[in-house]
DORO-350115 format. One record per residue (C-alpha): residue number from 1; x, y, z. Coordinates in steps of 0.001 Angstrom, whole numbers, plus 500000, padded with zeros to 6 digits. Example, Ala and Ser with C-alpha at 12.3 -4.5 7.8 and 13.67 -1.06 7.14 Angstrom:
2
<romar 1,<512300,495500,507800>>
<romar 2,<513670,498940,507140>>
# end
This chain:
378
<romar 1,<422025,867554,606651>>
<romar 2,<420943,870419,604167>>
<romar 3,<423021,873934,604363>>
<romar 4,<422011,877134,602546>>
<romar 5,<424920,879361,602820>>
<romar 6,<424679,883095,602948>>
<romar 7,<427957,884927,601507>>
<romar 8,<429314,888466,601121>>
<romar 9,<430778,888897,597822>>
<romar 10,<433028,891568,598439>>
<romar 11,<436680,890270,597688>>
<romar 12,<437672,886868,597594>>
<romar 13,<438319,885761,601007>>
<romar 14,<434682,884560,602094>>
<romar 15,<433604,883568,598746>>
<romar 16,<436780,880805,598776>>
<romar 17,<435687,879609,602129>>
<romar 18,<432379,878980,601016>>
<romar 19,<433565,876923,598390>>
<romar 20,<436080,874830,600989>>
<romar 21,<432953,874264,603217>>
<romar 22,<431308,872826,600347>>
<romar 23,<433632,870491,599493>>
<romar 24,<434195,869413,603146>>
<romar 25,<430228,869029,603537>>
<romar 26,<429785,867156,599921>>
<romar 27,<432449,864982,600993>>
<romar 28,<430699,864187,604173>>
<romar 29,<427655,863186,602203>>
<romar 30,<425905,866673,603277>>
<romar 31,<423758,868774,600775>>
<romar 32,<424483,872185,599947>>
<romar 33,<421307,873420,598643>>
<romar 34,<422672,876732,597582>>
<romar 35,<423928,880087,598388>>
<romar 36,<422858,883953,598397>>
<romar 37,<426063,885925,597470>>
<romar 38,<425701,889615,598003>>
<romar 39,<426451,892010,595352>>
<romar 40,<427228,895754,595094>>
<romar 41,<426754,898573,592588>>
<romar 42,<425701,896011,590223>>
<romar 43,<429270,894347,590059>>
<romar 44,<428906,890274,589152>>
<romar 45,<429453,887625,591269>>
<romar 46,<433241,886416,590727>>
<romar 47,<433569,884153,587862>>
<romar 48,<435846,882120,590102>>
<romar 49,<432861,880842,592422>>
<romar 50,<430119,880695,589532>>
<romar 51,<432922,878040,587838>>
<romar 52,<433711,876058,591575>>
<romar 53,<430182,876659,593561>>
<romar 54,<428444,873422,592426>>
<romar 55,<425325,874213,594194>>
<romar 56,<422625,876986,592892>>
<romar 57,<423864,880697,593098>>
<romar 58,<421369,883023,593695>>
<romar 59,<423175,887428,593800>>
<romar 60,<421286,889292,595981>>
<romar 61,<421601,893127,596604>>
<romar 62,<424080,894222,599781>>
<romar 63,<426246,897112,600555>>
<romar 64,<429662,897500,599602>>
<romar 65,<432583,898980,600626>>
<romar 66,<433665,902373,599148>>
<romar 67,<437219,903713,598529>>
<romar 68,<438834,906452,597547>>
<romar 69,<440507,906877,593839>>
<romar 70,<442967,909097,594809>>
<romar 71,<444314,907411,598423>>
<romar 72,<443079,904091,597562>>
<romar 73,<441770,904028,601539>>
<romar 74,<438407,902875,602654>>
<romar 75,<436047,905638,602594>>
<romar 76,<433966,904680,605844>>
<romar 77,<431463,908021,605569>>
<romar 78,<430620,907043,601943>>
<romar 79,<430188,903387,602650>>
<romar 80,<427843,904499,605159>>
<romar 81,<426138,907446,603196>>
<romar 82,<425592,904533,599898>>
<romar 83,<424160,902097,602517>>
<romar 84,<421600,904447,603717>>
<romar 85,<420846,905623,600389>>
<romar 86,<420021,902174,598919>>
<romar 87,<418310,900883,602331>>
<romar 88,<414954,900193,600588>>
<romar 89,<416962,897480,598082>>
<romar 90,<418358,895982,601159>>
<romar 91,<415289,895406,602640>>
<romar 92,<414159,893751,599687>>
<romar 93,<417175,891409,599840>>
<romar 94,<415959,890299,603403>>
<romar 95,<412488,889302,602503>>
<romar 96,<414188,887252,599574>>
<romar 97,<416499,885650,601777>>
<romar 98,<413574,884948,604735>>
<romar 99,<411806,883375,601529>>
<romar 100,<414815,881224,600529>>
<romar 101,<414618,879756,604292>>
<romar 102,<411130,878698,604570>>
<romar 103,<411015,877349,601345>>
<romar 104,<414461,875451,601038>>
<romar 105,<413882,874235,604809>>
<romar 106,<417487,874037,605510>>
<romar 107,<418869,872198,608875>>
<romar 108,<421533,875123,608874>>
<romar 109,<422124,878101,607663>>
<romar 110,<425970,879168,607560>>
<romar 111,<426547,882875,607060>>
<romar 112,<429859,884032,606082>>
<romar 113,<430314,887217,607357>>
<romar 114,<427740,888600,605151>>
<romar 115,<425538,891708,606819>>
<romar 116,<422485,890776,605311>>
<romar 117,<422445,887449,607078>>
<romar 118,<422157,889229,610323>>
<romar 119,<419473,891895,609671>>
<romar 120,<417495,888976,608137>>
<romar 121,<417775,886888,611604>>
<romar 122,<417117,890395,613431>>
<romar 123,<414209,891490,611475>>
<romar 124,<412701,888047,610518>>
<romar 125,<413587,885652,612550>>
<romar 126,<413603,882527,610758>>
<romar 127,<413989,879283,613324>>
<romar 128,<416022,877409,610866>>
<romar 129,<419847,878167,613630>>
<romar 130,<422352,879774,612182>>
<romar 131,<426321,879754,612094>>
<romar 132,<428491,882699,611617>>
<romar 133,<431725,881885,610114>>
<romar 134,<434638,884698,609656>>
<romar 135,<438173,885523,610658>>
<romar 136,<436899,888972,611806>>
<romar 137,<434261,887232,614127>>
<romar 138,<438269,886817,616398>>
<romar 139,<437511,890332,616768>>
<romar 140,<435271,889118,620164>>
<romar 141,<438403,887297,621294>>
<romar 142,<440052,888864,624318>>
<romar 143,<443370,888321,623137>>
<romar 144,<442830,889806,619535>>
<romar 145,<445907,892197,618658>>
<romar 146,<443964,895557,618152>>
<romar 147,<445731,898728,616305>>
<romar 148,<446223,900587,619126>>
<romar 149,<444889,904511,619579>>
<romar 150,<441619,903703,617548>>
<romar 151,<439064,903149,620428>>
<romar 152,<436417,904517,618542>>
<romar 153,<437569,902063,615166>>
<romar 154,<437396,899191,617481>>
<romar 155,<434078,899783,618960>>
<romar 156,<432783,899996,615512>>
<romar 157,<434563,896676,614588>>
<romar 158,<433313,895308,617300>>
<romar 159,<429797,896107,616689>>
<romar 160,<429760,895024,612533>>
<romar 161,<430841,891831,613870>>
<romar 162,<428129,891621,616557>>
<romar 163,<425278,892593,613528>>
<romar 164,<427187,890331,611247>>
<romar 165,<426443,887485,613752>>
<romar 166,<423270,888509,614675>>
<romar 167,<421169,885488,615673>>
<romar 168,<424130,883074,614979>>
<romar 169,<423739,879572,617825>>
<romar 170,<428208,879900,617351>>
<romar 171,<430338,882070,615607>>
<romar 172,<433253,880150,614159>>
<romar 173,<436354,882510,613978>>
<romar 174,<439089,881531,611402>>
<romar 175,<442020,881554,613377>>
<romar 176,<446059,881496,612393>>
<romar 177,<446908,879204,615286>>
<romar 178,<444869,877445,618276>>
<romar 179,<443680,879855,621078>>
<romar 180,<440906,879527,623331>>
<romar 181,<437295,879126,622886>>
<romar 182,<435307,882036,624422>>
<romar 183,<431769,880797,625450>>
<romar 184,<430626,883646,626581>>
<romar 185,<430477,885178,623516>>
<romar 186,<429354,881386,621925>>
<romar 187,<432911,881730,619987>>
<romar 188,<435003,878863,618949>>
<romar 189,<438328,879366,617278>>
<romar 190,<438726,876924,614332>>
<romar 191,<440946,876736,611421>>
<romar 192,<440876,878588,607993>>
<romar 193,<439148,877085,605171>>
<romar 194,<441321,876949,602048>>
<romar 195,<440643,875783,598349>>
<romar 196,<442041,872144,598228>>
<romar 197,<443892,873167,595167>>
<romar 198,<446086,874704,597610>>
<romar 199,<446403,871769,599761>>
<romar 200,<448401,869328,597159>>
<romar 201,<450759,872229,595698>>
<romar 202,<454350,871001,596101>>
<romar 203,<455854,874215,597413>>
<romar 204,<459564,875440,596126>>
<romar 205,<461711,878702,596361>>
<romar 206,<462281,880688,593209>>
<romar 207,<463954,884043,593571>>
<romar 208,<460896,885637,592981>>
<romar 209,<458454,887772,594901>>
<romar 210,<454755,887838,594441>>
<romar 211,<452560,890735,594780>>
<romar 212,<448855,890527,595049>>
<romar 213,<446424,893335,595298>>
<romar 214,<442960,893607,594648>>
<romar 215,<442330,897878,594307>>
<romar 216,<444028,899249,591132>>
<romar 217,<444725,902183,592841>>
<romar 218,<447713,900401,594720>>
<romar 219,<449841,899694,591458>>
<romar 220,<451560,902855,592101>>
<romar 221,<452810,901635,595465>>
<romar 222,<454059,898651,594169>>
<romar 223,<455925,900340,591029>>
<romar 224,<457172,902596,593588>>
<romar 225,<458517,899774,595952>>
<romar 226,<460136,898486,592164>>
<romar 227,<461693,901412,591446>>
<romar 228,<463594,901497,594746>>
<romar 229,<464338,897824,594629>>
<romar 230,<464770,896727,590800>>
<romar 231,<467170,893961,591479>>
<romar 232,<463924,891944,593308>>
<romar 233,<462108,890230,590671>>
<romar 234,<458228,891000,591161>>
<romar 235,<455324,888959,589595>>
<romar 236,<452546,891427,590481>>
<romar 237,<449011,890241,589937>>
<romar 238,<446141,893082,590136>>
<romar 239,<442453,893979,589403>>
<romar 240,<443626,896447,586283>>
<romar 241,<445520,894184,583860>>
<romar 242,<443813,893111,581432>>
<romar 243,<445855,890557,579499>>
<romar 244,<447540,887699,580552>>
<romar 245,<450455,888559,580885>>
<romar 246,<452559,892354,580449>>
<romar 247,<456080,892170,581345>>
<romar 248,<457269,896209,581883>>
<romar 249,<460598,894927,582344>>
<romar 250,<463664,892761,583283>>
<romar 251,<462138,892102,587047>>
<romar 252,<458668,893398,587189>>
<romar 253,<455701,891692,585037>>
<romar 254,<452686,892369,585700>>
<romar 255,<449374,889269,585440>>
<romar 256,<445786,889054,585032>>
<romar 257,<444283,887568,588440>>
<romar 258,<443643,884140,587878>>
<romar 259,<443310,881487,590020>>
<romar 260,<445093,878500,588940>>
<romar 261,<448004,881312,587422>>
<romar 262,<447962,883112,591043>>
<romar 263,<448519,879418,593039>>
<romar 264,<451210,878162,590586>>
<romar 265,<453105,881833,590810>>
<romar 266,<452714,881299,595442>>
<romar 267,<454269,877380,594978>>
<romar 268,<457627,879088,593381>>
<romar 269,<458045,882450,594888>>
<romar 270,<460583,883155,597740>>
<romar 271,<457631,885290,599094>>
<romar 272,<454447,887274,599137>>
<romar 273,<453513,890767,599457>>
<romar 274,<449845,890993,599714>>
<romar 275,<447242,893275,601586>>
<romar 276,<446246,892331,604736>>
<romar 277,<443361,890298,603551>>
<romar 278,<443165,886941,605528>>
<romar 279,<442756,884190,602813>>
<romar 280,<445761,885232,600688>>
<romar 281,<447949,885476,603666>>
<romar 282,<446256,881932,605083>>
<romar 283,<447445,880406,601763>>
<romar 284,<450676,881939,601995>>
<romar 285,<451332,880398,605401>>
<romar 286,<450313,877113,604299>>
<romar 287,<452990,877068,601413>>
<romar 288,<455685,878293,603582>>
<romar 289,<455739,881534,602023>>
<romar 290,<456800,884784,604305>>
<romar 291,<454100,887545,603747>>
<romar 292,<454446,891937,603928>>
<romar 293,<450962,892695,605026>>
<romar 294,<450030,895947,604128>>
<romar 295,<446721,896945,605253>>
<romar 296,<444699,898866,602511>>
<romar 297,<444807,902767,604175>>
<romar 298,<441760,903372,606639>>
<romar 299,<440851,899809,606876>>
<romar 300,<440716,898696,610518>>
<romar 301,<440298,895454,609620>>
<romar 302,<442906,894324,607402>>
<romar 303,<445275,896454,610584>>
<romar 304,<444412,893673,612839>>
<romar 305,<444870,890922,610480>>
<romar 306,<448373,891941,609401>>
<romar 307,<448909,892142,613513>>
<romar 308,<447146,888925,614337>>
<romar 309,<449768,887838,611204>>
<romar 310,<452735,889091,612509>>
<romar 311,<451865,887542,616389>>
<romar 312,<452082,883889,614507>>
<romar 313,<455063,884823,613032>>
<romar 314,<453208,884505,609036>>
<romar 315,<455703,887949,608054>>
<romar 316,<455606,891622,608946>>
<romar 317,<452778,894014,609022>>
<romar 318,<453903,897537,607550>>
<romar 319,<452040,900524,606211>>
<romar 320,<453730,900409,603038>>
<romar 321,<455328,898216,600107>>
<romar 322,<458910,898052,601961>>
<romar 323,<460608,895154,600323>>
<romar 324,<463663,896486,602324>>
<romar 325,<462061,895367,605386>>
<romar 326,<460674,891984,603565>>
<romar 327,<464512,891190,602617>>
<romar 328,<465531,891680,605812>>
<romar 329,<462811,889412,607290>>
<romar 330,<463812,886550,604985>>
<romar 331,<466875,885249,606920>>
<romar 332,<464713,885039,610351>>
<romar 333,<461475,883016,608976>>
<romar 334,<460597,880172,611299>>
<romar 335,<459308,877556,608696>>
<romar 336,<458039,875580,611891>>
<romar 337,<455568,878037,611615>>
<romar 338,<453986,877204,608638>>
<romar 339,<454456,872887,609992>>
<romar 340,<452182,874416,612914>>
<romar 341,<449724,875826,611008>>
<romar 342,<449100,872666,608467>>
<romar 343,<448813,870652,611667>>
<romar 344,<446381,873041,612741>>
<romar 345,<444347,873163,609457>>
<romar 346,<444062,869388,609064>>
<romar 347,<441529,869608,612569>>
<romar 348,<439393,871765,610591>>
<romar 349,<437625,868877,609002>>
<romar 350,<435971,867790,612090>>
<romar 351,<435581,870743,614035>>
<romar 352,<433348,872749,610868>>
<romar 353,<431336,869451,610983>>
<romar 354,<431056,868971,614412>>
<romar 355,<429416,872606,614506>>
<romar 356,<427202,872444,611747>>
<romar 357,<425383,869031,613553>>
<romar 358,<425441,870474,616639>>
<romar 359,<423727,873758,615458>>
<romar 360,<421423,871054,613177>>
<romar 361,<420772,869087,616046>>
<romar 362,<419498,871859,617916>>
<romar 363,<417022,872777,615533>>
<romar 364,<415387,869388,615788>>
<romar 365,<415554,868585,619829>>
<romar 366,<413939,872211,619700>>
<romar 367,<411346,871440,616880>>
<romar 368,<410129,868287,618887>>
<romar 369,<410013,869794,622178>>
<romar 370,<408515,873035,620978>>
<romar 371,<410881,875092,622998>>
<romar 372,<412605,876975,620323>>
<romar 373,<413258,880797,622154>>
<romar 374,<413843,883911,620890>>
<romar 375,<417009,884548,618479>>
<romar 376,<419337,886785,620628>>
<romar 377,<422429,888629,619277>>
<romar 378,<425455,887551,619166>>
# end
């Protein structure tokens, strides 16, 4: 079976599960035969992924999200106003991507929650079938903990997920636990995909708590939370250091983001204080490390996730960088949980596999019989 994959490169989240699928489809004796990884105001592509992505990398132009300096909260109007603005590029990207198809003749195309994936099967309609594979695609789940009061938010949500998926045969949501498959909305609930490196850590419990955000604009937050709390040691890794290591002093030092560093400073901690993004907190729970989820301000997303989080018992969601209420959690973690949740991981083998052929398979009953319909939105 040959797989192009089709990534957003915003953050880190999809960009590691592309690299897990890889491995689990290599493995199987599959071929990756590359991926498109969507770039933004002419940032690179993570070094990260260019170092672990063995297969061909191509960047391709896609829209971003914006945020404000001063609040460090997603700016949704001027996300929307720089999308518009740059809609020509994007257009571009499509035909490239339509291009890559038909001349890479994949069996499957696996899109990881990357926009330009779904305009290209709205616009162009390749017949090569496509799966959609995201946490947020749980957002068509009936049982999905939504932030309450935001109707309009939702319906949004709801809707980026739907053009995310556009033209997908099954969208694959990355769940916490095991819920129910919803086939009317072709949605199966699988596992997360994590880096393997994460998979043979040997886990202990330092007196230590480890911060991790990715917008510089929340180190004042988390010098606040220190300031308040400066008997909990804090190893703080962030997007605005840029040496290895800078201690400031007896309990807070602050890291470069790296990797390998990052995983080894999660196997010793006592916990995790992250934002609300789903790998890091995925990892976390794996490790048996409690997590403060605190969604980045304005981001609807990252609200559900740290709600979704808190319903599997992963930590607390909170609006702020409260280690008072992280202490206080401590005592009361169920480490069943995380025994749960490596159970539930070590299905995800089989059931990412079992998709991909069946989507594959499709392709070619359809390509012999000649009966191939029209692409229909998710």
């Amino acid at each position: 079976m040959r797989v192009l994959f089709i990534v957003q490169g915003e953050g880190r989240g999809h960009l590691t599960q592309a690299i897990s699928l890889a491995q689990i489809l290599q493995t199987a004796g599959h071929d990756v035969v590359g991926a498109w990884v969507s770039i933004a105001d002419g940032r690179p592509i993570a070094p990260f992924f260019m170092d672990q992505f063995t297969a061909p990398i191509t960047p391709v132009e896609g829209p971003g999200l914006t945020y404000c300096k001063k609040t460090n909260a997603l700016d949704a109007v001027e996300t929307c106003r720089k999308a518009l603005k740059n809609i020509g590029r994007y257009r571009k990207s499509l035909r490239l991507i339509r291009d890559a198809i038909q001349k890479q003749r994949p069996d499957v195309v696996v899109n990881f929650f990357e926009l330009l994936g779904g305009l290209t099967y709205a616009f162009h309609r390749p017949s090569v079938p496509m799966v959609c594979i995201a946490h947020q695609c749980l957002g068509l789940h009936p049982d999905f903990p939504f932030p309450k009061g935001k109707g309009f938010e939702r319906l949004t949500f709801k809707w980026l997920v739907k053009m995310n998926a556009w033209g997908a045969q099954e969208l694959l949501g990355l769940s916490f636990d095991k819920q129910p498959d919803v086939p009317e909305q072709r949605l199966r609930v699988v596992p997360p995909l994590l880096r393997q490196e994460v998979t043979t850590l040997q886990p202990t419990n330092d007196s230590y708590i480890l911060a991790y955000t990715t917008q510089p604009g929340l180190q004042t937050e988390v010098v606040k939370a220190h300031q308040e709390r400066p008997d909990v040691a804090i190893r703080y890794f962030h997007a605005g250091v840029n040496v290895a290591e800078k201690p400031i002093d007896a309990t807070l030092t602050y890291y470069r983001i790296d990797g390998k560093r990052y995983l080894d400073a999660m196997q010793h901690c006592q916990a995790v204080v992250t934002t609300a993004g789903f790998e890091s907190v995925c990892e976390a729970l794996y490790l048996g490390k409690p997590v403060l989820m605190i969604p980045q301000p304005n981001h609807y997303e990252q609200m559900g996730n740290a709600l979704d989080g808190q319903r599997a018992g992963v930590g607390v969601a909170s609006d702020s960088f409260n280690l008072n209420q992280l202490m206080d959690f401590l005592p009361t973690y169920d480490a069943q949980v995380s025994e749960r949740f490596r159970q539930w991981y070590n299905q995800g083998h089989f059931l990412f596999l079992s998709a991909l052929n069946r989507a594959a398979n499709s392709n070619r009953t359809t390509a012999t019989t000649g009966q191939y319909g029209a692409v229909k939105p998710a």
